[in-house]
C-alpha positions as CSV (number, residue, x, y, z in Angstrom):
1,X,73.4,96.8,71.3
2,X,70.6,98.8,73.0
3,X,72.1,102.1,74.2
4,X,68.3,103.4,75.2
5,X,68.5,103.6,78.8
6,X,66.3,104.9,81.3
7,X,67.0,107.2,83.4
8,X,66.7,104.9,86.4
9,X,69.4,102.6,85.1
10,X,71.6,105.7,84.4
11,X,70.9,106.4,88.2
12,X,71.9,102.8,89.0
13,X,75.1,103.2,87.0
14,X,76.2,106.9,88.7
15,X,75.7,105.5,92.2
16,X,77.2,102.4,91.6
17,X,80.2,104.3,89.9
18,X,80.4,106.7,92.7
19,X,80.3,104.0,95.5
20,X,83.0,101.9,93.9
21,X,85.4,104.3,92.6
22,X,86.6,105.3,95.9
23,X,87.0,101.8,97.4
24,X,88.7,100.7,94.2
25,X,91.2,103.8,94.8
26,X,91.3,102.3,98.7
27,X,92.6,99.1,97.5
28,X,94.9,100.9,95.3
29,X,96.5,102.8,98.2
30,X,96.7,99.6,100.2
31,X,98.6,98.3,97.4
32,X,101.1,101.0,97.0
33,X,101.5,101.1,100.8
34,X,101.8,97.3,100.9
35,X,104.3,97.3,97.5
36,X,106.3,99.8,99.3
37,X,106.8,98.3,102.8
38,X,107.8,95.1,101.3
39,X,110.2,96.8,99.2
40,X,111.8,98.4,102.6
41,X,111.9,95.1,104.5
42,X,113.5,93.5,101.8
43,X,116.2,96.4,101.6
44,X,116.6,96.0,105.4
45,X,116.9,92.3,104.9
46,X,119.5,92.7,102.2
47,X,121.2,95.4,104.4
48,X,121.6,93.1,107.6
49,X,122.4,90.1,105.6
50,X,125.3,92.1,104.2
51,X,126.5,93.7,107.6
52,X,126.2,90.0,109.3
53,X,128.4,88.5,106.4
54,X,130.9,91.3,106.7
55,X,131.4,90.5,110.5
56,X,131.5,86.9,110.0
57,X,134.4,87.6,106.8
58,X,136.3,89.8,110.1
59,X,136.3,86.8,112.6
60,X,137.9,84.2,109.9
């Protein structure tokens, strides 16, 4: 394993690191965000199924 490099490939590599760092930390946000409004819909969900089987135990 060569570990000579030039200083135009260590160039390459710190641009390239510093240009996909934050987009990989954008698509991390977008997945909390994401993770965490499916989490609340599915709450919701679970919360109006519960309340709609409630009322339909009261009209039997």
């Amino acid at each position: 394993m060569n570990l000579d490099f030039s200083f135009v490939e260590m160039t390459k590599i710190v641009i390239t690191t510093k240009i996909l760092a934050p987009i990989a930390a954008l698509f991390e946000l977008i997945s909390y965000v994401s993770t965490a409004w499916l989490r609340h819909a599915v709450e919701t969900y679970e919360i109006a199924s519960a309340e709609s089987g409630k009322e339909l135990l009261k009209n039997i």
